[in-house]
C-alpha positions in Angstrom: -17.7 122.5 -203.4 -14.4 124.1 -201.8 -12.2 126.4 -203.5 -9.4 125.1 -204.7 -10.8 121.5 -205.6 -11.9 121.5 -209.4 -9.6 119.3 -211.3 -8.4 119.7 -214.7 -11.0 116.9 -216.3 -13.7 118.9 -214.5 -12.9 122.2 -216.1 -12.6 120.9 -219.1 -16.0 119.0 -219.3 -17.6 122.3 -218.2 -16.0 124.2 -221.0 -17.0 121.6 -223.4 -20.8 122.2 -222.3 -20.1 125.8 -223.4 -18.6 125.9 -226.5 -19.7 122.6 -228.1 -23.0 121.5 -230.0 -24.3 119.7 -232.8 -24.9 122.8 -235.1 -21.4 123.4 -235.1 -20.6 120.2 -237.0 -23.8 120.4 -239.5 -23.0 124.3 -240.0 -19.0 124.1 -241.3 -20.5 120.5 -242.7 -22.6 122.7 -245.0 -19.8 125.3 -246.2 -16.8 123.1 -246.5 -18.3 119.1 -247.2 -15.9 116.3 -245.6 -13.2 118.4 -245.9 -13.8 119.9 -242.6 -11.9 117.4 -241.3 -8.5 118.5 -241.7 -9.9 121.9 -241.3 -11.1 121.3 -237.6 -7.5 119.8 -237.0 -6.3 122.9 -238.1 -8.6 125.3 -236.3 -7.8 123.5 -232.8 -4.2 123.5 -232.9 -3.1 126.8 -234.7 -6.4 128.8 -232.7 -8.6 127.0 -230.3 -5.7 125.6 -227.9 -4.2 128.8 -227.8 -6.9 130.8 -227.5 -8.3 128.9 -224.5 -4.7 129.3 -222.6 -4.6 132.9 -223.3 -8.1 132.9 -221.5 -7.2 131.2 -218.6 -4.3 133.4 -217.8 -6.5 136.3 -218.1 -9.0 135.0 -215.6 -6.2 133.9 -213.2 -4.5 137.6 -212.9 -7.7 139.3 -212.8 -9.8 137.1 -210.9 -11.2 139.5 -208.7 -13.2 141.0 -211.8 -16.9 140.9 -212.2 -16.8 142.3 -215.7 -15.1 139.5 -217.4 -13.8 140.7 -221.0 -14.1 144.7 -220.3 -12.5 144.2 -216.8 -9.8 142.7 -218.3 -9.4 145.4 -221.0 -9.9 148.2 -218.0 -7.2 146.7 -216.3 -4.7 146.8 -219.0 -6.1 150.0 -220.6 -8.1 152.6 -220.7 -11.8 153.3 -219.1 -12.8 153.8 -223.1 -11.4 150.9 -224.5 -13.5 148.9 -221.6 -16.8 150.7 -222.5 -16.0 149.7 -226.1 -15.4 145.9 -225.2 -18.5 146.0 -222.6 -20.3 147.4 -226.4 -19.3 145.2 -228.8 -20.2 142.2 -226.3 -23.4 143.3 -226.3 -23.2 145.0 -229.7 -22.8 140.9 -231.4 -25.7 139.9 -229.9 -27.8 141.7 -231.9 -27.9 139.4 -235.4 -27.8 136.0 -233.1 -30.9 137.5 -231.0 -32.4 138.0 -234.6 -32.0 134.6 -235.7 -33.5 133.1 -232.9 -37.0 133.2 -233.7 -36.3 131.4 -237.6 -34.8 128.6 -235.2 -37.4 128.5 -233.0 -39.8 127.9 -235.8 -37.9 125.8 -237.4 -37.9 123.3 -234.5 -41.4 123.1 -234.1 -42.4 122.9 -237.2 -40.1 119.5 -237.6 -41.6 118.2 -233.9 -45.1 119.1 -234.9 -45.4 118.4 -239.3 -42.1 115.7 -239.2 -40.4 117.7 -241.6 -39.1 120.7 -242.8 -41.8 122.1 -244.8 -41.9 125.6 -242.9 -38.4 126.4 -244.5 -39.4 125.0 -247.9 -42.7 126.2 -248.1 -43.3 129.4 -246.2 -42.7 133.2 -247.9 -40.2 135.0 -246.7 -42.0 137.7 -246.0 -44.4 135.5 -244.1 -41.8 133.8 -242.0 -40.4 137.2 -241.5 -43.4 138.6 -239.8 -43.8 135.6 -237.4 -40.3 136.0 -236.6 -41.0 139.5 -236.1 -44.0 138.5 -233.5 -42.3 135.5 -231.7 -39.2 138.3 -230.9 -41.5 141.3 -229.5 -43.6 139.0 -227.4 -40.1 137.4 -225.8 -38.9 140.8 -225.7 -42.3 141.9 -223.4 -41.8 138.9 -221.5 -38.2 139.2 -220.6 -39.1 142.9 -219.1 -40.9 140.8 -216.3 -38.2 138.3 -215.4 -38.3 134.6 -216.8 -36.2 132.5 -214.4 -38.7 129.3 -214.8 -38.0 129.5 -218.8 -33.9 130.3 -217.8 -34.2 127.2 -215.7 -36.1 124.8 -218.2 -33.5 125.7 -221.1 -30.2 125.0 -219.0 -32.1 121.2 -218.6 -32.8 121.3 -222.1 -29.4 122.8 -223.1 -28.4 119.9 -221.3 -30.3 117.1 -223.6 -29.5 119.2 -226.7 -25.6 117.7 -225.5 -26.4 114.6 -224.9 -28.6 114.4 -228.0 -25.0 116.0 -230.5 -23.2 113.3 -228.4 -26.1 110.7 -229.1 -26.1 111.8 -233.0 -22.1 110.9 -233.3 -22.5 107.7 -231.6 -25.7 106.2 -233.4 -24.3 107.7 -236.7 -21.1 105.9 -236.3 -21.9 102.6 -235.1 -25.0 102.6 -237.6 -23.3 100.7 -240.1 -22.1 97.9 -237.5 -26.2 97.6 -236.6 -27.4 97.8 -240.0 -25.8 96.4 -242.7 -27.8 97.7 -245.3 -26.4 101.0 -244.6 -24.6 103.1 -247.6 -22.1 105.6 -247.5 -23.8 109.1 -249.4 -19.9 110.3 -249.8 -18.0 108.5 -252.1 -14.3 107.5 -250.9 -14.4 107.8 -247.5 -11.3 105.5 -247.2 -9.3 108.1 -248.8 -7.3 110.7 -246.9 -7.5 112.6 -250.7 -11.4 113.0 -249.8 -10.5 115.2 -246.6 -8.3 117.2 -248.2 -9.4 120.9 -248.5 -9.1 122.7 -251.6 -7.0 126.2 -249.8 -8.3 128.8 -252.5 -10.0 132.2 -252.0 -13.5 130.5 -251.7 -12.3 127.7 -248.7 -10.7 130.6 -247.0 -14.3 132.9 -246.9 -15.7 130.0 -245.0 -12.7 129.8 -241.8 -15.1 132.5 -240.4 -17.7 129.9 -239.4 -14.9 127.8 -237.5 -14.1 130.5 -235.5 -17.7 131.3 -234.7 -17.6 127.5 -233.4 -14.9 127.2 -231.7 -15.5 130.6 -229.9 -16.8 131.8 -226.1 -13.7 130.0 -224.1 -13.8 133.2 -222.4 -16.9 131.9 -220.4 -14.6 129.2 -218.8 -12.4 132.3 -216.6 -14.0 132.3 -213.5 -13.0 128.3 -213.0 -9.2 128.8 -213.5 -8.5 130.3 -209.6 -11.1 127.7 -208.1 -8.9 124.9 -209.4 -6.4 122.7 -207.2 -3.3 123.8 -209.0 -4.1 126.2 -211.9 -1.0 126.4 -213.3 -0.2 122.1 -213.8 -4.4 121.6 -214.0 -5.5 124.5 -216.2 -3.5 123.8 -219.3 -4.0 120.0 -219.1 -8.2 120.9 -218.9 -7.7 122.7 -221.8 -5.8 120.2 -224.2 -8.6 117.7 -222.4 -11.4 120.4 -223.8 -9.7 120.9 -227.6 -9.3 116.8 -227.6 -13.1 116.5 -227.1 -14.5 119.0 -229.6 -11.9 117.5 -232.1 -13.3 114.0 -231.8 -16.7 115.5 -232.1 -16.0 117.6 -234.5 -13.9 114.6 -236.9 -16.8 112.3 -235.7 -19.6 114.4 -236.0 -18.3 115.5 -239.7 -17.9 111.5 -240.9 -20.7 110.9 -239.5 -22.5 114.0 -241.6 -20.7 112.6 -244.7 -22.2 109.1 -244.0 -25.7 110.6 -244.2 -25.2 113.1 -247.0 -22.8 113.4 -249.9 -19.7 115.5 -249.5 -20.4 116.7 -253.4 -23.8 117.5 -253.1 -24.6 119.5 -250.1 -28.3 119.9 -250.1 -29.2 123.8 -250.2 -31.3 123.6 -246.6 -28.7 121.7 -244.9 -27.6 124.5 -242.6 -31.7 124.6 -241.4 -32.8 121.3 -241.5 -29.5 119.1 -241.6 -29.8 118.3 -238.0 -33.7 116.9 -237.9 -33.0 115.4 -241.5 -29.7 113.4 -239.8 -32.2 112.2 -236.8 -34.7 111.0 -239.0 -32.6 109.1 -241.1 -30.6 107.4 -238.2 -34.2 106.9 -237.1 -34.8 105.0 -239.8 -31.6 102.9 -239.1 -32.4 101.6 -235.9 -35.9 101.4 -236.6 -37.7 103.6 -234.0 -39.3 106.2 -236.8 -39.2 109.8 -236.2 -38.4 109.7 -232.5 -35.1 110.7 -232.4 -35.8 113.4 -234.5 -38.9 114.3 -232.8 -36.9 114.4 -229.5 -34.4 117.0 -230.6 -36.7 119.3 -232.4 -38.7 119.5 -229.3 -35.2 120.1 -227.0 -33.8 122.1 -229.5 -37.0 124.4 -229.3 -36.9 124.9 -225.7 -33.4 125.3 -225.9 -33.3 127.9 -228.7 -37.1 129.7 -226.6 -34.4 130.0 -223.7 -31.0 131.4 -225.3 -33.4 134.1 -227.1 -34.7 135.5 -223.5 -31.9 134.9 -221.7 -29.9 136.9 -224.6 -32.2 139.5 -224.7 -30.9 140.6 -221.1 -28.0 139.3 -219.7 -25.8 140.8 -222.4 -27.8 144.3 -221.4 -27.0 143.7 -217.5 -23.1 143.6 -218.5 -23.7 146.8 -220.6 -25.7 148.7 -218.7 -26.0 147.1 -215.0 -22.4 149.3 -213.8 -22.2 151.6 -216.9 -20.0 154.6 -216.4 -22.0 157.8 -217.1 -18.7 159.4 -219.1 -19.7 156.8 -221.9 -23.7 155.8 -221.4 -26.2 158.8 -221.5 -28.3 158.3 -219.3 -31.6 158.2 -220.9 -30.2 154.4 -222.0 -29.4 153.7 -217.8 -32.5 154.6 -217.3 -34.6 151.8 -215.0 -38.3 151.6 -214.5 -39.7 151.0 -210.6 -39.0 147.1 -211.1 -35.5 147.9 -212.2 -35.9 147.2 -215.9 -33.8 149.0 -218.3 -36.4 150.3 -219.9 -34.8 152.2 -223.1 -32.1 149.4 -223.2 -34.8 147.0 -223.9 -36.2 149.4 -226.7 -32.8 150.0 -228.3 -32.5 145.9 -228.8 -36.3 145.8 -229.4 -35.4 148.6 -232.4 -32.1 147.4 -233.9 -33.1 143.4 -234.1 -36.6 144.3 -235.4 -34.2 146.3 -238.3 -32.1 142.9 -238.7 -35.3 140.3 -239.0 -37.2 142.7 -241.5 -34.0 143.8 -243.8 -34.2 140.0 -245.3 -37.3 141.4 -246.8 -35.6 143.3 -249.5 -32.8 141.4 -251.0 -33.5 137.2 -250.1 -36.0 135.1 -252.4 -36.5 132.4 -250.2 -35.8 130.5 -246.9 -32.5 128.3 -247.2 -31.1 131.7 -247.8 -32.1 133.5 -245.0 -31.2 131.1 -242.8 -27.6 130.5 -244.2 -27.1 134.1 -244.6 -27.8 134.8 -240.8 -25.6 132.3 -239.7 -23.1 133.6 -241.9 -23.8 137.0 -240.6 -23.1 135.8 -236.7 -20.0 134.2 -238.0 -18.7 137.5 -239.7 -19.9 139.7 -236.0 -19.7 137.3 -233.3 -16.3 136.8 -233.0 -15.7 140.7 -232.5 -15.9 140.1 -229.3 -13.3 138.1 -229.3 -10.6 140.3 -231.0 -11.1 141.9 -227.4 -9.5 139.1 -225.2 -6.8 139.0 -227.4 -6.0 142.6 -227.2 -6.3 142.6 -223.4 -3.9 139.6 -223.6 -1.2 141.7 -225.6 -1.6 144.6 -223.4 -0.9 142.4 -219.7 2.1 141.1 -222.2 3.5 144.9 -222.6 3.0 145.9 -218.9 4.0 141.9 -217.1 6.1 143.4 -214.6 2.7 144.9 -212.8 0.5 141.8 -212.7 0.8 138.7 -211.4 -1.1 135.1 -211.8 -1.1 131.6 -210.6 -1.0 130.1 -214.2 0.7 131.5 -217.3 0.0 130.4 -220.7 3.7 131.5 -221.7 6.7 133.0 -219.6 8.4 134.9 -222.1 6.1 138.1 -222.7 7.4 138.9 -226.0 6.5 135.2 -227.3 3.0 135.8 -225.4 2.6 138.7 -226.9 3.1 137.7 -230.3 0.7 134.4 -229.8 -2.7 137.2 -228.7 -1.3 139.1 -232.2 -1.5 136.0 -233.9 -5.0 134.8 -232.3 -6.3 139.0 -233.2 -5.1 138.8 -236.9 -6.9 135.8 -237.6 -9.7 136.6 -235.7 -9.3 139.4 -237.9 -8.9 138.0 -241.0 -11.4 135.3 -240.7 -14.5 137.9 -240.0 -13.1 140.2 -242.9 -12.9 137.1 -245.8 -16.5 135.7 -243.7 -18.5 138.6 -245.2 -17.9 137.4 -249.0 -21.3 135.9 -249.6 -21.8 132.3 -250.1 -24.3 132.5 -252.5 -23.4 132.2 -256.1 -22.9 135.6 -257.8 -24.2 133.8 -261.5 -26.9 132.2 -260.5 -28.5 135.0 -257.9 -26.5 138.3 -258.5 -29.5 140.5 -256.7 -28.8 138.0 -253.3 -25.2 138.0 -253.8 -24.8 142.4 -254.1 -27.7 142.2 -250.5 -25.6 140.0 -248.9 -22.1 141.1 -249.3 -23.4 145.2 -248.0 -25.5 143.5 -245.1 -22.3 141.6 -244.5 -19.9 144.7 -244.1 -22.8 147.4 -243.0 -24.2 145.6 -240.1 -20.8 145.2 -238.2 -19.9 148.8 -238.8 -23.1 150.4 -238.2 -23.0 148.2 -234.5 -19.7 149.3 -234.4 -20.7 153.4 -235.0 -23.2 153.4 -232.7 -21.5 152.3 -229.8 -19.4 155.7 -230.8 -22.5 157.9 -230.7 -23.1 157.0 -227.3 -20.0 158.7 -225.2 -20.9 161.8 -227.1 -24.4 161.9 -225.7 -23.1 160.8 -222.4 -20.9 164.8 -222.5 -24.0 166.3 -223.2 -25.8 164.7 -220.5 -22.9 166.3 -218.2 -22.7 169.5 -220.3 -26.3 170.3 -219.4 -26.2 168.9 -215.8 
C-alpha cells in the first residue's frame, strides 16, 4: 500500500482490532451488572474519544519516532522522564504476563473437560505451581525466538474477534430464533435497570473501564500514512469509539440476557465467556461447539500474547537503552543477542507475582478476579505517560508542528491531557480497593488491598534503582 492512502474507516477498523475483545464486556459485566451500560456511554465520550485524538496528534508531530510513548516524552522533556516512560511500559507488564498462564489453563481445560471445573476444583496452591511451570517453560522458549507461535496467535487473535463479534450477534438475535428463550435479568425494558448506582463502591470499579478502553496509543504510526490526517484521523476515531460502544452496549445486553444483572455468579470474570458459548450453544442447537471453538482460540491466543509479552516490551526497554539510566549488567546480550539478565529480571519479578497468591487467596474465582483487578489498577500507568507528553507539546506548541491537531487552542489542549491524567489517575487509585467483601473474607480483603497498592510502587521503585546503578557502572569505568 502507498503512503498517504489509509482512509479514515481503515484506521479505525485497525484500531478496533487493538483495543477491543470479548473479555472486556464479560470483565466490567462482572463488576458493575447491566449497569455498564450507561457506564460505557460515559467512558467513551468523557475519556476514550479524547484520549484517542490526543494520540493521534502525538503520532502525527513525532512521527519520525521509533520509540513510541518515551519518544514522545523525550521530545517534550527530559532523557529521564523518557527512561521512566520506556520503564513503566515495560514495568505494567509484569502482573498481565503473570496472569497469562491461569488463562491459558483455563481455556483448555473448558476445550478439553466442557466446563470449568479447573477453576472450581483445583487448589490454589496447585494451580499456582502449574502456572508457575507453564510461565518458565515460555520464558525458556521465548530466549530462542518463536516467530511460528507469534504468527499462529495474530490468526488466532484474529478468530478470538470474530468469535466477541459472533457472541453479540448470536446472543442478540437468539431470542428471534428461539422463542423459548428467557431473559436472566429482570426489566430489561427499563432505562431504571441501566442506571448506575454513582457511590464510593461503583466508583472503585471505573478502573476496569479504563483498562478496556486503553492501548489507542498503538494506533500512532497510521495517523501520517493517512490521505488527509487532519479531516480522516478524527473521523476514524469517532468511527473506532462508535464500534466499541455498540459492542460494548450489545455485548453487555447480551451478558444480561444470559445471566442476571442481580446475581453475578462468583466465577463470571473466568468462565463467563465459555459459560455464555455454551449456553447460546444450546440456543441454536449445535452443543458445545461454539464454546469449544473459543476455548481452543482463546488458548492459542492467550499461549501467543504471553511469549510475545515476555519480549517485545523488553526490546522497547532495553533494545536502545541509554547507559546513564540502565546498568549494564541488565543490557547485557548473549552470542544470539538475547538479553540475558532482562529475561531473568521478568523471569524473577513474575515468578514473585504468580506465587504471592499463595499467602492471602482461598480459592480460584478470587485469584482470577483479583489479577484482573490488579492489571486494571497497573496497566493504565502507562497511559498517564501519553497524557503527560501531550500537556508538555501543549506548553512548548510554538516548536512543533503536525498535520492533524486534536485541538488549536493549546491552553484548552492542555487542560483536556490534564483531564485524561487525573482520571487516569483517579481511576487506578480508587481500582486498588478490593472487590471482595471485607465481612465475609476479611483475611482476602487486608491481601488484596496491600498487593493492590505495593505492587505498583514496588514496579515503580525499582525502575529508580536502576539509574543509580547505571552511575556506578560509569563511576568504576
Amino acid at each position: 500500500m502507498e503512503q498517504k492512502q489509509l482512509r479514515w474507516f481503515t484506521v479505525g477498523l485497525i484500531a478496533f482490532n487493538m483495543v477491543w475483545g470479548l473479555g472486556n464486556v464479560v470483565n466490567n459485566y462482572a463488576q458493575q451488572g447491566i449497569s455498564v451500560v450507561t457506564s460505557w456511554i460515559l467512558i467513551l465520550v468523557l475519556y476514550f474519544i479524547p484520549y484517542a485524538l490526543i494520540v493521534g496528534q502525538l503520532g502525527s508531530t513525532f512521527k519520525d519516532s521509533s520509540g513510541g510513548v518515551s519518544s514522545w516524552v523525550q521530545n517534550t522533556s527530559t532523557k529521564r522522564l523518557a527512561y521512566y516512560a520506556a520503564w513503566t511500559y515495560w514495568v505494567v507488564h509484569i502482573p498481565y504476563l503473570a496472569q497469562k498462564p491461569q488463562l491459558v489453563l483455563i481455556a483448555f481445560g473448558w476445550a478439553i473437560q466442557g466446563n470449568g471445573d479447573i477453576v472450581n476444583n483445583f487448589s490454589v496452591v496447585g494451580i499456582t505451581l502449574i502456572s508457575l511451570a507453564i510461565f518458565l517453560i515460555f520464558l525458556l522458549l521465548s530466549t530462542k525466538g518463536l516467530m511460528t507461535l507469534k504468527v499462529i496467535g495474530g490468526m488466532a487473535g484474529t478468530a478470538i474477534f470474530v468469535m466477541s463479534m459472533l457472541f453479540i450477534l448470536l446472543a442478540v438475535g437468539a431470542p428471534m430464533m428461539n422463542s423459548t428463550v428467557e431473559f436472566a435479568t429482570p426489566h430489561m425494558d427499563k432505562i431504571s435497570t441501566y442506571i448506575p448506582k454513582f457511590d464510593f463502591s461503583y466508583f472503585t470499579t471505573v478502573s476496569m473501564l479504563v483498562f478496556a478502553v486503553g492501548g489507542a496509543e498503538k494506533i500512532s504510526p497510521y495517523v501520517n500514512s493517512m490521505r488527509n490526517p487532519a479531516k480522516e484521523f478524527p473521523k476514524g476515531m469517532i468511527f473506532l469509539a462508535a464500534m466499541v460502544g455498540v459492542s460494548a452496549v450489545l455485548g453487555s445486553f447480551a451478558m444480561g440476557m444470559l445471566f442476571a444483572s442481580n446475581n453475578i455468579p462468583e466465577d463470571l470474570m473466568a468462565n463467563g465467556a465459555y459459560t455464555a458459548f455454551q449456553l447460546l450453544g444450546e440456543y441454536y442447537g449445535v452443543g458445545n461447539l461454539l464454546m469449544i471453538i473459543y476455548a481452543i482460540t482463546n488458548g492459542i491466543g492467550q499461549i501467543s500474547a504471553l511469549a510475545f509479552s515476555i519480549d517485545a516490551p523488553l526490546q522497547i526497554l532495553l533494545a536502545d537503552a541509554d547507559p546513564e539510566y540502565v546498568p549494564a549488567a541488565l543490557r547485557k546480550r548473549s552470542k544470539k543477542g538475547t538479553l540475558v539478565n532482562g529475561y531473568l529480571l521478568t523471569g524473577i519479578l513474575v515468578s514473585i507475582i504468580i506465587v504471592l497468591p499463595m499467602f492471602g487467596i482461598d480459592n480460584i474465582k478470587e485469584l482470577v478476579k483479583w489479577l484482573t483487578n490488579l492489571n486494571s489498577v497497573v496497566m493504565p500507568m502507562r497511559y498517564l505517560w501519553v497524557f503527560f507528553a501531550y500537556m508538555m507539546l501543549n506548553k512548548a506548541y510554538k516548536n512543533y508542528t503536525s498535520e492533524y491537531k486534536f485541538i488549536k487552542n493549546p491552553k484548552i489542549a492542555f487542560a483536556f491531557g490534564l483531564w485524561c491524567f487525573l482520571f487516569t489517575a483517579f481511576a487506578c487509585i480508587l481500582g486498588m480497593v478490593p472487590k471482595v467483601d471485607f465481612a465475609a473474607d476479611p483475611k482476602a480483603w487486608f491481601f488484596q488491598l496491600a498487593s493492590n497498592i505495593v505492587t505498583p510502587v514496588v514496579l515503580i521503585l525499582l525502575g529508580m534503582i536502576l539509574p543509580a546503578l547505571a552511575r556506578r557502572d560509569k563511576k568504576n569505568a
